[in-house]
N, CA, C and O atoms as a DFTB+ gen file, in Angstrom:
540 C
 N C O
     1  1      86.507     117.219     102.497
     2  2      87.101     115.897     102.486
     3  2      86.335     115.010     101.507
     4  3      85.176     115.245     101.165
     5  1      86.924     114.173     101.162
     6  2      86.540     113.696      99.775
     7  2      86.595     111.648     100.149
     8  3      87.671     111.080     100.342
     9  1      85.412     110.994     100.168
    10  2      85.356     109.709     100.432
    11  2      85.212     108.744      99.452
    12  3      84.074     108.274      99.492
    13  1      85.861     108.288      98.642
    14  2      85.685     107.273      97.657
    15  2      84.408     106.610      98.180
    16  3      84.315     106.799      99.392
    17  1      83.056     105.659      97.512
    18  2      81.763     105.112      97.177
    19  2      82.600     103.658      97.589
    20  3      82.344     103.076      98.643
    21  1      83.507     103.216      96.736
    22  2      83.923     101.911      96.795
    23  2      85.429     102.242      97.143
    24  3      86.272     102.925      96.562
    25  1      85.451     101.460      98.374
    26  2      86.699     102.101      99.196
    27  2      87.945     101.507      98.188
    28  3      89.023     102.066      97.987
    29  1      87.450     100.125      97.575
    30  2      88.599      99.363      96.479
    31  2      88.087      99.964      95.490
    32  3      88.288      99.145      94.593
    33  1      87.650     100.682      95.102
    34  2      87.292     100.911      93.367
    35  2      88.647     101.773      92.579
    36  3      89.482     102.351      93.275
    37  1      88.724     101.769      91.178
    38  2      89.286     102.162      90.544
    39  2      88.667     104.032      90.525
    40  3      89.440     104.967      90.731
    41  1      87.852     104.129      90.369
    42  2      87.445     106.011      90.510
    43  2      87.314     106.265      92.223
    44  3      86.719     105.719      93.152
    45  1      87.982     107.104      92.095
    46  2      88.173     108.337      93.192
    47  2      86.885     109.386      93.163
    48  3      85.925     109.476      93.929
    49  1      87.203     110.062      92.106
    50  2      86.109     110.679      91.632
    51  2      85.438     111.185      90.221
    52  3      86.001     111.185      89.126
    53  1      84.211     111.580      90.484
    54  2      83.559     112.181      88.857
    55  2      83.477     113.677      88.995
    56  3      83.457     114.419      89.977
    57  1      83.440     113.853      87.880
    58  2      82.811     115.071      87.436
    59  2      81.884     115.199      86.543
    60  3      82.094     114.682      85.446
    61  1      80.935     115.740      86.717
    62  2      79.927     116.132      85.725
    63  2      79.469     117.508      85.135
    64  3      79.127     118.458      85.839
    65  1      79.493     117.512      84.028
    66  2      78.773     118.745      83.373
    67  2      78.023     118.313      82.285
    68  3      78.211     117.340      81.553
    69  1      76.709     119.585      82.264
    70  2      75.748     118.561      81.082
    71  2      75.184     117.022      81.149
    72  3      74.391     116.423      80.423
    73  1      75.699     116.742      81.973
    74  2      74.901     114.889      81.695
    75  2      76.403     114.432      80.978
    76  3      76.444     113.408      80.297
    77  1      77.286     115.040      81.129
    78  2      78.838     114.380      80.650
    79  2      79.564     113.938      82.014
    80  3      79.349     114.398      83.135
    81  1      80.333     113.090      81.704
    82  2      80.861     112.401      83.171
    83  2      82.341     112.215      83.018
    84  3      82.554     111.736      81.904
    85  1      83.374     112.389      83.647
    86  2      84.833     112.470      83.448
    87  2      85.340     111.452      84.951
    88  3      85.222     111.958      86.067
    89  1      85.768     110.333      84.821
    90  2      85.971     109.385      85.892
    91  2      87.341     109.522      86.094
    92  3      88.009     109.336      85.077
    93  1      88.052     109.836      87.269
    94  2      89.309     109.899      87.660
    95  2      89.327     109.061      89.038
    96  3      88.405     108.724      89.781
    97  1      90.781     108.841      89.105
    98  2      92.012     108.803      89.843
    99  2      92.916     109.332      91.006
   100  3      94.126     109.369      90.784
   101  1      92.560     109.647      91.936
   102  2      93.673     110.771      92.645
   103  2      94.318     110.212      93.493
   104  3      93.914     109.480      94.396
   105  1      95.994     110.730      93.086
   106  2      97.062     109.964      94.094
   107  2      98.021     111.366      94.539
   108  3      98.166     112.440      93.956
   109  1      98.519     110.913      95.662
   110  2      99.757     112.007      96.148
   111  2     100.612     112.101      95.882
   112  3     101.322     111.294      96.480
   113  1     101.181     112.747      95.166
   114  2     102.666     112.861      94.606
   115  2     103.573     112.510      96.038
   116  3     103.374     112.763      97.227
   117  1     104.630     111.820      95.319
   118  2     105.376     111.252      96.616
   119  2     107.077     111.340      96.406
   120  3     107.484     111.920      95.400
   121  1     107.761     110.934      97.078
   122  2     109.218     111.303      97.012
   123  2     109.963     110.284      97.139
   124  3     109.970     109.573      98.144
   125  1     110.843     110.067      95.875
   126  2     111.605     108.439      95.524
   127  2     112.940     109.175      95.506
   128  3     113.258     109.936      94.592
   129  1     113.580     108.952      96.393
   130  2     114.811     109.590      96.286
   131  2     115.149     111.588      96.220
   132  3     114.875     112.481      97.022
   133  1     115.749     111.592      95.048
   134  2     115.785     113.315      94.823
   135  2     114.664     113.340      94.107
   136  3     114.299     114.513      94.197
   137  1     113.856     112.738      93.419
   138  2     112.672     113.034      92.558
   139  2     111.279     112.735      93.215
   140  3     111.000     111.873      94.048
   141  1     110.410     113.757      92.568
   142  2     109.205     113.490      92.976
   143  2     108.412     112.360      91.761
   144  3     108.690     112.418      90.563
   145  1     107.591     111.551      92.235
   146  2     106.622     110.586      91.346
   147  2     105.238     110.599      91.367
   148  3     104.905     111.220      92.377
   149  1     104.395     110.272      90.833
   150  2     103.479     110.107      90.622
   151  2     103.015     108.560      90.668
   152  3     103.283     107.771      89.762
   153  1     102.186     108.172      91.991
   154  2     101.918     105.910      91.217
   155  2     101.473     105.985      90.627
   156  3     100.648     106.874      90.837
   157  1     101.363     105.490      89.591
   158  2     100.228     104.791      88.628
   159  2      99.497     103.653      88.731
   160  3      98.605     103.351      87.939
   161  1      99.918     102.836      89.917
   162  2      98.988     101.487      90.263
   163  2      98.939     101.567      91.490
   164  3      99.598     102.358      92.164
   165  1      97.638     100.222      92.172
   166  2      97.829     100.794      93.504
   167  2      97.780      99.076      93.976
   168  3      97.061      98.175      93.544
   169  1      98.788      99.055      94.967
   170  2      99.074      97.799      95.429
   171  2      98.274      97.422      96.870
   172  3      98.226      98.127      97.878
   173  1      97.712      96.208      96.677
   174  2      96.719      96.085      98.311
   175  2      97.287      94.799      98.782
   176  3      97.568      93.919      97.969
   177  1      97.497      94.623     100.250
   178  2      97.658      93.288     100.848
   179  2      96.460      93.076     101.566
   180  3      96.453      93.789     102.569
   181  1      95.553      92.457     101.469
   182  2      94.593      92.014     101.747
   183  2      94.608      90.705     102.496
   184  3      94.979      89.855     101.686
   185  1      94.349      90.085     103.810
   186  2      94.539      89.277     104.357
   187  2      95.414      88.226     103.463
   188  3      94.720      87.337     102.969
   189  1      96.751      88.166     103.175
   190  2      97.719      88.184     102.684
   191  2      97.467      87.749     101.294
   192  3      98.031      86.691     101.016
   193  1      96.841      88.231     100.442
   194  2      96.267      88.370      98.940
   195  2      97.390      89.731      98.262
   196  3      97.093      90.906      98.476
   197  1      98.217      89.486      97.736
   198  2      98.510      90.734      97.290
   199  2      98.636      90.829      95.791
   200  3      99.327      90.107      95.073
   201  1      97.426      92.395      95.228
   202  2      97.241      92.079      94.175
   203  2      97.868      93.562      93.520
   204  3      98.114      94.408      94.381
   205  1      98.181      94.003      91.928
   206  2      98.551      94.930      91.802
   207  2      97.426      95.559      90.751
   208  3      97.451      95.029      89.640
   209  1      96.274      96.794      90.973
   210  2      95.611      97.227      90.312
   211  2      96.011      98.253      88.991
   212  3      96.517      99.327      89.316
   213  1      95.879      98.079      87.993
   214  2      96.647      98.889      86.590
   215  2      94.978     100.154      86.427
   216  3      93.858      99.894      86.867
   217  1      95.221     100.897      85.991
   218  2      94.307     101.940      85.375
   219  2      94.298     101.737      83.932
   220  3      95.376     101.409      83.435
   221  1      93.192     101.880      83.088
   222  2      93.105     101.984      82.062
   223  2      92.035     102.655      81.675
   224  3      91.368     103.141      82.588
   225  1      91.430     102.940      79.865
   226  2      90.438     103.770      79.758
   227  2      89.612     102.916      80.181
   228  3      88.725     102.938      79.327
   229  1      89.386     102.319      80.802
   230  2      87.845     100.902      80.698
   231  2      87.270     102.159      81.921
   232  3      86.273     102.875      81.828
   233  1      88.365     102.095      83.119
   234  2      88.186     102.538      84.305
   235  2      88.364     104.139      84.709
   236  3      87.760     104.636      85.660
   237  1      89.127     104.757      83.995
   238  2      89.429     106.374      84.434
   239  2      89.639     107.038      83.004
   240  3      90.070     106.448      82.014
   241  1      89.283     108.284      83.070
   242  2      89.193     109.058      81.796
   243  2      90.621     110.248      82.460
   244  3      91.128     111.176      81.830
   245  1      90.851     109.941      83.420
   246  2      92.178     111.003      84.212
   247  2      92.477     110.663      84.976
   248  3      91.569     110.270      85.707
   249  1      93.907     110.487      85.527
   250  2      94.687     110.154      86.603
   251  2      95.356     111.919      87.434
   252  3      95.699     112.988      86.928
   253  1      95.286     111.515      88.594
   254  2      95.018     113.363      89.111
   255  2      96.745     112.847      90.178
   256  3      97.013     111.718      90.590
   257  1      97.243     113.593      90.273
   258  2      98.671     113.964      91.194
   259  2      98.333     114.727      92.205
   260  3      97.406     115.490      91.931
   261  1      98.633     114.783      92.987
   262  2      98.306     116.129      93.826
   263  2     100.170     116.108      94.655
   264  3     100.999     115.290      95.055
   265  1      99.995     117.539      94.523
   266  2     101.784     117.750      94.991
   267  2     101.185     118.430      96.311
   268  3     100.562     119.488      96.215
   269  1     101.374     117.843      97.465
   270  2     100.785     118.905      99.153
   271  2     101.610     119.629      99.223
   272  3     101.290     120.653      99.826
   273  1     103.683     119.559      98.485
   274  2     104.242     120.376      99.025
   275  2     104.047     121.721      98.366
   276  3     104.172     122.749      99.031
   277  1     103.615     121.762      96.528
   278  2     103.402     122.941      95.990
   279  2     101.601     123.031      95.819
   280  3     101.314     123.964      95.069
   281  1     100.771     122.528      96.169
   282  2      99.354     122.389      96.098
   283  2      99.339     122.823      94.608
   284  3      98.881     123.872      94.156
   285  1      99.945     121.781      93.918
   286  2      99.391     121.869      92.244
   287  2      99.224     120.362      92.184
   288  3      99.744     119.469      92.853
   289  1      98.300     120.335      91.137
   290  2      97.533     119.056      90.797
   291  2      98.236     119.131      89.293
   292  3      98.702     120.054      88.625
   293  1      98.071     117.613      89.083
   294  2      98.685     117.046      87.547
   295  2      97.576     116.264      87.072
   296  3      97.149     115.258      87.640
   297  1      97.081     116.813      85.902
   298  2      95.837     116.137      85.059
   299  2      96.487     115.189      83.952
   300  3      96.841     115.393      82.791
   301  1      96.497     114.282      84.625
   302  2      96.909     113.145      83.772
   303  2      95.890     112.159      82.573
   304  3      95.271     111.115      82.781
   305  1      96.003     112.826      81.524
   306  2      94.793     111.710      80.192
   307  2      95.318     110.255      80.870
   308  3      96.479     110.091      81.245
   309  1      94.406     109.366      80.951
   310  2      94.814     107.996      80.601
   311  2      95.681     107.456      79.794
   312  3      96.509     106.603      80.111
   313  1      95.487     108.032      78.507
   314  2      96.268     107.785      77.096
   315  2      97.555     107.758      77.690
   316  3      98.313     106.788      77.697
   317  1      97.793     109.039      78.260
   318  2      99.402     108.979      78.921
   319  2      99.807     108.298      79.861
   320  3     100.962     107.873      79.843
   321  1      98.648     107.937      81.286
   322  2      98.954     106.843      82.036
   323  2      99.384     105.636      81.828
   324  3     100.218     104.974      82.446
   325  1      98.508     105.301      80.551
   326  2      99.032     103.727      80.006
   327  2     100.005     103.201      79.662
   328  3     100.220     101.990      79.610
   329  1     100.906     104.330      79.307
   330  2     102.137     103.961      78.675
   331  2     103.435     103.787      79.478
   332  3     104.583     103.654      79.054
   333  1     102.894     103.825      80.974
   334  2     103.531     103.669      82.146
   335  2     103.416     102.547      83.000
   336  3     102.307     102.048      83.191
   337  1     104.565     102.035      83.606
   338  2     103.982     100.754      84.505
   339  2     103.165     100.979      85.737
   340  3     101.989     100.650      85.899
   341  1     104.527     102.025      87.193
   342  2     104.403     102.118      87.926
   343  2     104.053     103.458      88.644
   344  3     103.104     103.840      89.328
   345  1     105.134     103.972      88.234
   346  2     105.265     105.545      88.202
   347  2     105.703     106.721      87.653
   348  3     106.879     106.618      87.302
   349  1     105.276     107.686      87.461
   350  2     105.628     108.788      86.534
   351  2     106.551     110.486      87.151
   352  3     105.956     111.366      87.773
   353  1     107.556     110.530      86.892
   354  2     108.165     111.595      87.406
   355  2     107.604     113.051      87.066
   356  3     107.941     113.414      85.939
   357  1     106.966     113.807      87.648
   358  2     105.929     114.854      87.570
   359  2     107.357     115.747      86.825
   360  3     106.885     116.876      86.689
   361  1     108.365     115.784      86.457
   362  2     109.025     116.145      85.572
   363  2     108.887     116.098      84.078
   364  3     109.216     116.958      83.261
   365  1     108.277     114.800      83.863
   366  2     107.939     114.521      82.691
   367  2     105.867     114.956      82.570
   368  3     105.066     114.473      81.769
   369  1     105.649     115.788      83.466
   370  2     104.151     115.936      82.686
   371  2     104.011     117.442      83.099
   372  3     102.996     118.130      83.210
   373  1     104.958     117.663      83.237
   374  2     104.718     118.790      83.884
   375  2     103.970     119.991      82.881
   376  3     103.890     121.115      83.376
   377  1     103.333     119.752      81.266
   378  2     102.420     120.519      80.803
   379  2     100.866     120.184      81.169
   380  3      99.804     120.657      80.765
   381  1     101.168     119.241      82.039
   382  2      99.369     118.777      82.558
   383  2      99.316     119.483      84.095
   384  3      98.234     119.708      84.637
   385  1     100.342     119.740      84.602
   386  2     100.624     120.754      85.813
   387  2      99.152     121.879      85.940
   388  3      99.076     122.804      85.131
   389  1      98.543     121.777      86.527
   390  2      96.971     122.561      86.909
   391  2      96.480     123.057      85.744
   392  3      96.324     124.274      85.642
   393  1      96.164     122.209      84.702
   394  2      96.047     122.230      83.289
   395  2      94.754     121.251      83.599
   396  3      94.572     120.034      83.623
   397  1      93.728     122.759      83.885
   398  2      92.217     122.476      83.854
   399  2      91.311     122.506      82.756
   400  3      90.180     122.048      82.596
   401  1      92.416     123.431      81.742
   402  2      91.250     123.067      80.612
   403  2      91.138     122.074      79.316
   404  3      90.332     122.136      78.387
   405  1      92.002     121.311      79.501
   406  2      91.434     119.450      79.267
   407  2      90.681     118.996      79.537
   408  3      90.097     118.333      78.679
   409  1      90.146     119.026      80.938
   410  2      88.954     118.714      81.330
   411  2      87.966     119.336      80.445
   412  3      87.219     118.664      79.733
   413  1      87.958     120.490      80.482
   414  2      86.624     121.480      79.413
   415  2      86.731     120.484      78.112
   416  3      85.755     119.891      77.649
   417  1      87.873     120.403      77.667
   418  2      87.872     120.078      76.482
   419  2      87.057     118.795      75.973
   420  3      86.371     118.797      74.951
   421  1      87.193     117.923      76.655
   422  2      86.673     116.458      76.689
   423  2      85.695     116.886      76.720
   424  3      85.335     117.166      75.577
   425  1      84.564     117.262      77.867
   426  2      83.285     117.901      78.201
   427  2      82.396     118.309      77.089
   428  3      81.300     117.899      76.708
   429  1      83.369     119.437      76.599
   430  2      82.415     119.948      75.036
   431  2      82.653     118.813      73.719
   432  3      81.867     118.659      72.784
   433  1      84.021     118.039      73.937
   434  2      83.766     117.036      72.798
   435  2      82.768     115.953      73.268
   436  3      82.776     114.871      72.680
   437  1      82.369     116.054      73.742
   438  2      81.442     114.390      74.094
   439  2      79.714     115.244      74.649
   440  3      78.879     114.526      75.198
   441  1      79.410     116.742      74.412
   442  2      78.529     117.315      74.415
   443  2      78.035     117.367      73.188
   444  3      78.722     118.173      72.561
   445  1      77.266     116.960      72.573
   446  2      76.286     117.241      71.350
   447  2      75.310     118.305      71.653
   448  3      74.806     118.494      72.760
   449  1      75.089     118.976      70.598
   450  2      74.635     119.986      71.026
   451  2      74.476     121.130      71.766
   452  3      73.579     121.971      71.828
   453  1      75.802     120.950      72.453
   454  2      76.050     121.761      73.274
   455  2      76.585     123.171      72.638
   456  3      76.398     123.128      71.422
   457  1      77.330     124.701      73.135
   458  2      77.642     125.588      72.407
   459  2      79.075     126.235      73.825
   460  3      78.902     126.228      75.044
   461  1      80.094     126.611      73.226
   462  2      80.805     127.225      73.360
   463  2      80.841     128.648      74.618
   464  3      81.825     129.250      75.048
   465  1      79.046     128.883      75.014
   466  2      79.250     129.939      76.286
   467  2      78.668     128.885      77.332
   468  3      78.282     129.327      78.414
   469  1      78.609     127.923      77.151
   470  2      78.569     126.953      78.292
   471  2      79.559     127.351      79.536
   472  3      80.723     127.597      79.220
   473  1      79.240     127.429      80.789
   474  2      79.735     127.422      81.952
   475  2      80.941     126.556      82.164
   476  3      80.733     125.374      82.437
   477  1      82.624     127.147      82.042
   478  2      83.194     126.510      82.643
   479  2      83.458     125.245      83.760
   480  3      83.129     125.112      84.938
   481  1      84.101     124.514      82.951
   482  2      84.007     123.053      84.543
   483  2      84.789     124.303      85.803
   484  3      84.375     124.335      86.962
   485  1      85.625     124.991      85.440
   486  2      86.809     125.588      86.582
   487  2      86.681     126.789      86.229
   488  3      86.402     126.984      85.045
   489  1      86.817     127.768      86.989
   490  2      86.548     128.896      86.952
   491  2      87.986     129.775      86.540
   492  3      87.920     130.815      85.884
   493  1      89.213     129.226      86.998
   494  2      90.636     129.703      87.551
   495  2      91.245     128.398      86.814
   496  3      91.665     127.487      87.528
   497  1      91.317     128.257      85.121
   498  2      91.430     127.039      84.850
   499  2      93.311     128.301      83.864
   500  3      93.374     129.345      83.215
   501  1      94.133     127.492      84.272
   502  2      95.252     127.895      83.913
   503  2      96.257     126.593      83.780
   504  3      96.190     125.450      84.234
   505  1      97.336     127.363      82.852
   506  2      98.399     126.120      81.953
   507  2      97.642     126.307      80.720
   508  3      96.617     126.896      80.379
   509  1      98.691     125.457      80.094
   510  2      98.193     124.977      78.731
   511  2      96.715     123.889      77.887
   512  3      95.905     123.241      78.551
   513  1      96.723     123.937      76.966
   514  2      95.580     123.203      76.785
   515  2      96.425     122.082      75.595
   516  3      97.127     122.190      74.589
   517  1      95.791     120.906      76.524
   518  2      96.897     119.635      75.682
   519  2      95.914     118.851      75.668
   520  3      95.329     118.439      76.670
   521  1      95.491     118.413      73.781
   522  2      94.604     117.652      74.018
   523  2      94.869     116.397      74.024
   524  3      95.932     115.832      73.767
   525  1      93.537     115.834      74.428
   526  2      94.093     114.103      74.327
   527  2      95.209     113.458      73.150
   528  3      96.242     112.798      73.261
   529  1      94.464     113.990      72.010
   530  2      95.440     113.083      70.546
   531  2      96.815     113.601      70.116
   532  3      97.445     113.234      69.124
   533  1      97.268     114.742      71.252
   534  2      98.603     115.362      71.489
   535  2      99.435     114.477      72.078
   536  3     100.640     114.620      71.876
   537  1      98.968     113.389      72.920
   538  2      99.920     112.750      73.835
   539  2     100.728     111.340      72.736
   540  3     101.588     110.602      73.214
């Protein structure tokens, strides 16, 4: 089980490899009718304060989906989050569909010095590899 640090914060969670850090997002894929979505913001009523939180790169380097009914996760770049208001139809990302090795990818670009038999972030990392400046 997994406890967000700052129960309001914008990261969910990190990852680290090397002294590299990857700040995400994780939401539940949910069901709007016949389609499944993805939020992209997260709305709070707070002793009747209601505010609407946006993601951007300031705050997350990945926005994560999680589908409970097929247990596949959607690795969402920011780059692509942004260009969204509310929500995203996991139809339309579906090449980020358990597309773990983006993550690697970022990792070794922002590693200096690092080399190529470096230890996988994921062991069982499958899909395509879509890099950030693809989106």
């Amino acid at each position: 089980m997994f406890r967000p640090i700052l129960e309001n914060g914008k990261v969910d969670l990190i990852a680290e490899k090397n002294n590299k850090y990857l700040r995400m997002q994780i939401k539940t894929v949910q069901k709007a009718h016949d389609k499944k979505i993805i939020p992209l913001r997260k709305i709070s009523h707070n002793m009747g304060d209601y505010k609407i939180k946006y993601y951007t790169s300031k705050d997350i380097d990945f926005f994560i989906g999680v589908d409970l009914d097929t247990e596949s996760i959607y690795i969402l770049p920011i780059k692509l989050v942004e260009k969204y208001k509310s929500t995203i139809q996991i139809d339309k990302c579906t090449q980020f569909k358990n597309n773990f090795n983006q993550l690697e990818l970022i990792i070794r670009n922002n590693n200096n010095g690092g080399n190529d038999n470096d230890e996988p972030l994921t062991d069982n990392a499958d899909g395509n590899v879509v890099g950030i400046n693809n989106i």
